[in-house]
N, C-alpha and C positions, 0 to 999 in steps of 0.2 A: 893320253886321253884328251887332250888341250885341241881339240882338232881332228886328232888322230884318228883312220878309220877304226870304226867299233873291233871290226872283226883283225883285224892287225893287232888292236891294244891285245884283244882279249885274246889271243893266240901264245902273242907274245908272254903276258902274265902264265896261261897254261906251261908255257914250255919251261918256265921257270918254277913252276908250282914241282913239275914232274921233277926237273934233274935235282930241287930240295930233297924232296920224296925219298929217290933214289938213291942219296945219299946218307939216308939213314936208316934204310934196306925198305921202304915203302914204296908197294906199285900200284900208284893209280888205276881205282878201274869204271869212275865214273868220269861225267863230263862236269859235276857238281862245282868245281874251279872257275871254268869256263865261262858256266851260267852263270855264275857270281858277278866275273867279269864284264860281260856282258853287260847284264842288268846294270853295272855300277855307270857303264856310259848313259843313262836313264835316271840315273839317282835314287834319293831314298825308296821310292813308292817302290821303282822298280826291283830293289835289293829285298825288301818286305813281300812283296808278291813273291819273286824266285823263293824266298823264305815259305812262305807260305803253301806255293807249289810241292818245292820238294816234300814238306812233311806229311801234305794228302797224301802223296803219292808211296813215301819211301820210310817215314817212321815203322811202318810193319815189317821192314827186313832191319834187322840188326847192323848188320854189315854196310848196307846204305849209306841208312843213317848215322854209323859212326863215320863213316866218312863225309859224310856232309859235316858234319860235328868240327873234325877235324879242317874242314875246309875253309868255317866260318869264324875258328879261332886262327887261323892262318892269316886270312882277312885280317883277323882286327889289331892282330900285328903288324902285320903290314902296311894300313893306313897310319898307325899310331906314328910308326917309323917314318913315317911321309907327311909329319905333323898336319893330317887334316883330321880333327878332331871328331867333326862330322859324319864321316864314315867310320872312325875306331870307335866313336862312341856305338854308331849302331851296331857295327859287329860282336862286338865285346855284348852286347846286350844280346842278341841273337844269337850267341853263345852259352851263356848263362840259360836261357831258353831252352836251347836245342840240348845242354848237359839236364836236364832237369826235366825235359820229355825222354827223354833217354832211358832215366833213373825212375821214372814213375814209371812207365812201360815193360822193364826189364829188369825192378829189382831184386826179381827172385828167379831167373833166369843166369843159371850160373856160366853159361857158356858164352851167352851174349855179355855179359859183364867180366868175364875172361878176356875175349877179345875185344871188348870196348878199350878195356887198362893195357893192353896190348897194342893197340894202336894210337891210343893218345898221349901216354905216357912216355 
């Protein structure tokens, strides 16, 4: 990201997101990664906005949004392990977030909360 074209970082991050994925029999089927990516060469605003986007948009499908879910605790590992506090703090926070729009939206929805613990866990 020091430089680096936007869309090269954030390609690269994606292809890494996937073969993670993959290896623990998950397949991607948003670009939610990407975006993330993306946004991160833009910084905070831009990570908050992409936040913000996706849940107008994709809180209403289950599946989406656990995957976004999933994508944003991936994040905040990810930076944590890359000691930039900055962005693990916010991920980690938009985490806590996104588990908790999840839980108020689908706590009595036993399917979506089947495959939410399905995929996160």
């Amino acid at each position: 990201m020091t430089g680096e074209n936007v869309l090269l970082y954030a390609e690269r991050e994606n292809i890494m997101y996937h073969r993670q994925a993959a290896e623990l029999g998950y397949a991607p089927f948003t670009t939610f990664y990407l975006d993330l990516s993306i946004a991160e060469c833009y910084g905070i605003d831009a990570i908050r906005d992409t936040f913000n986007k996706v849940k107008d948009e994709w809180l209403k499908n289950y599946k989406y949004w656990t995957e976004f879910v999933l994508c944003v605790n991936w994040k905040s590992w990810e930076w944590a392990n890359r000691n930039n506090v900055e962005f693990g703090q916010l991920y980690a926070d938009l985490y806590y977030e996104a588990r908790k729009l999840f839980y108020d939206k689908y706590e009595n929805d036993e399917e979506a909360c089947h495959y939410f613990f399905e995929v996160t866990d």
